[in-house]
Residue, then its C-alpha position, 0 to 999 in steps of 0.5 A: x776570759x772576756x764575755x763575748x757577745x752572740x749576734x743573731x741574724x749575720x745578714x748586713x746590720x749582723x755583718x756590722x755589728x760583728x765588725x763594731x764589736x770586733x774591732x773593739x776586741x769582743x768576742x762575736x759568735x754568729x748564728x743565723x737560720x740561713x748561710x750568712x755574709x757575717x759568718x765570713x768576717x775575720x772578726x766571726x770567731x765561731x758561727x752556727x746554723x740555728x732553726x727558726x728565730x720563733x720556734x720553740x726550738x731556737x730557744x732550745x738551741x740557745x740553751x744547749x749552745x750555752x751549755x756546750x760552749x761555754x757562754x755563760x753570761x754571754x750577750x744576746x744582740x739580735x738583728x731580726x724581730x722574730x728572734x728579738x720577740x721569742x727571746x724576750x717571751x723566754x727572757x726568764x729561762x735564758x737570762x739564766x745563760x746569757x746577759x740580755x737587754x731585749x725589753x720584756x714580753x710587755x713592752x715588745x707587744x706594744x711596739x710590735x703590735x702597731x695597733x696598739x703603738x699607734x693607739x699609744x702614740x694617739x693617746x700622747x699626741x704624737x703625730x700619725x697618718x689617718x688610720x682606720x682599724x677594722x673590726x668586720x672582715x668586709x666593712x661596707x664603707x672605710x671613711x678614709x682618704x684614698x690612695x691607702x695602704x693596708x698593714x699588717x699589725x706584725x710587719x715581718x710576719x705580713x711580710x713572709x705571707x704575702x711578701x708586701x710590706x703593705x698593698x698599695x690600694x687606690x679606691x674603695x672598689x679596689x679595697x673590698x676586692x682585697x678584702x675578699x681576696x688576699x685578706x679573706x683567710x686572716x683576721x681583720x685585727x691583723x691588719x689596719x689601713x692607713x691613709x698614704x703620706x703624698x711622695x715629696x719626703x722620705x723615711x726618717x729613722x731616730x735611733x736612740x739607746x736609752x734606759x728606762x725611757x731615758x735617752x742617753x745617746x742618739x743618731x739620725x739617718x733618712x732614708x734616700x733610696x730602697x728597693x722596692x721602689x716604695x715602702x722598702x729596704x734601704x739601699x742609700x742613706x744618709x745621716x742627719x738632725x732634726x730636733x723635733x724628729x728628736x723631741x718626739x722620739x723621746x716623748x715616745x720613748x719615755x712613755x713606753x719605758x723602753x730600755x736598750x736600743x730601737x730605731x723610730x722611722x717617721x714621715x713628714x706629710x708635705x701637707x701639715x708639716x708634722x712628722x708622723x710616726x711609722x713604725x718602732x724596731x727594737x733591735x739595731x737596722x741594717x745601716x746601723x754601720x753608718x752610725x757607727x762612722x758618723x761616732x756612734x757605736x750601738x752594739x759597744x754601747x749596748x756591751x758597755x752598759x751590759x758589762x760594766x754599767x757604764x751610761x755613753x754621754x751623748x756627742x754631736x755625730x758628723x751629719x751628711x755621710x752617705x751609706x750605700x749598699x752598692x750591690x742593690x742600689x746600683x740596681x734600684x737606682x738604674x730603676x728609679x732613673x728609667x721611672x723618672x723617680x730620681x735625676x741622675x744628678x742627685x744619685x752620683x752626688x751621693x757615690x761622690x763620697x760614701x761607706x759601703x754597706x759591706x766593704x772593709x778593707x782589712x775584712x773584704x771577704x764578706x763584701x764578695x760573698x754577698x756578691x756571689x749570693x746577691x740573689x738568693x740574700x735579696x730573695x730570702x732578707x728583707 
């Protein structure tokens, strides 16, 4: 029987993943916390309702299905880091079911702690924004450039309590009220404050597979439109190069010794010029699916190595491919239109020609799905 792979989190990068592999002949099974659009793919053989993706008891839950159904050897691709963490902190105990090329415990903190990725990445001079790293919960002055933003040193989890990737803050006056309010029930090492990158560029994701620091493919996207306005998902992207985005990428890479996929988002600062490194995610991203249509297939490529050991030769991808996830972008462009943000111009160019975040034709179920539950996936996804 073909080994099959597991995807984790059926959300939109789930729902592409699922396809990716399915279309290729790979078993998928689906299992997410929540109902999902990837459970309704004709390319879902089975899909399961797990418990939270950092509870003790998701690692229960994966053992036992193991057992049950048979999925011995099966691979582990998960779509969400909460899941991507609790798997690699168990990595010994379900590497006795399942195959899995989740990094270790050692190398996920690194990245997932952006306190020390940020200390890494000063360390080997890569570029990053001015940043100041509280030790006392109301310091009396923060020698830093306003406006600022103030991160949680785990994004997800920062997410879920305050529902904010970050609090936009304008002065020092509006800092130490945050410092007082919001911020007052946690610890100033779980967050930082970083100085805000001037509008005029956008989020620019290098995606990389790579083994033990070594990259042996790679994909470039930027991000053009996401909701919220800033600091958001992305709901209109599109592909492109850029060999200094590519260098850095790899010099970070190879430092943390990453082995499997992960995706490196950075900013150009209007003011230097330099690309300065946000953020890592060690998992595929939700517009994963564009990569694929630009000829770069992750999740195969993840099999394939898992399976047969086989490395992918790195080949030129279609650059200037436009991804839009239409139920949202409509929305939030509609948005950015009455804030001035964007010409109405520049968003019709990029519907002239694009890939729907969901539609399939030969898979349209989990298209109208999302449809019929916009609401309640943008209330509970990020």
């Amino acid at each position: 029987m073909t080994k099959g792979v597991i995807v984790i989190e059926g959300h939109v990068q789930g729902l592409a993943n699922t396809r990716m592999l399915g279309r290729m002949g790979v078993p998928v099974i689906v299992i997410d916390k929540d109902n999902c659009i990837a459970r309704y793919s004709r390319y879902c053989s089975k899909y399961y309702r797990c418990p939270d993706y950092l509870s003790a008891s998701f690692i229960r839950f994966l053992t036992n299905l193991a057992r049950t159904e048979n999925l011995q050897g099966w691979l582990l691709l998960p779509s969400n880091d909460h899941a991507v963490y609790n798997i690699s902190k168990h990595k010994d105990a379900l590497g006795e079911h399942y195959s899995i090329i989740t990094e270790d415990i050692g190398v996920i903190e690194k990245i997932y702690n952006k306190r020390t990725l940020l200390e890494i990445a000063t360390r080997i001079s890569i570029p990053i924004p001015a940043t100041v790293m509280p030790v006392n919960s109301n310091p009396d002055h923060i020698d830093i450039r306003y406006p600022v933003l103030v991160k949680g040193n785990n994004g997800l989890t920062f997410y879920q309590q305050y529902h904010h990737k970050a609090f936009f803050v304008q002065s020092e006056t509006e800092l130490h009220t945050l410092f007082s309010n919001q911020l007052s029930h946690i610890s100033p090492t779980d967050y930082f404050i970083q100085e805000l990158i001037p509008e005029g560029t956008n989020t620019i994701s290098a995606t990389v597979f790579a083994i033990k620091g070594e990259v042996y493919a790679h994909w470039m996207g930027v991000k053009l439109r996401e909701h919220p306005l800033r600091f958001g998902t992305a709901t209109c992207c599109q592909s492109l190069f850029n060999q200094v985005i590519l260098d850095q990428s790899k010099v970070l890479v190879k430092e943390l010794c990453f082995t499997g996929v992960c995706e490196i988002e950075w900013l150009q600062d209007v003011r230097d010029g330099q690309y300065k490194l946000i953020e890592i995610n060690a998992r595929t991203w939700l517009w994963v699916g564009l990569a694929e249509k630009c000829g770069v297939n992750y999740p195969l490529i993840i099999y394939e190595f898992v399976y047969n050991g086989s490395l992918p030769e790195q080949k030129d991808y279609e650059i200037g491919k436009y991804w839009i996830n239409l139920y949202t972008d409509i929305f939030f462009s509609i948005m950015r239109l009455t804030k001035g943000i964007d010409a109405f111009s520049s968003i019709l160019s990029s519907y002239h020609c694009f890939n729907e975040a969901c539609w399939e034709r030969l898979d349209p179920l989990p298209f109208f799905v999302y449809g019929l539950f916009i609401l309640k996936f943008l209330k509970h996804r990020c």
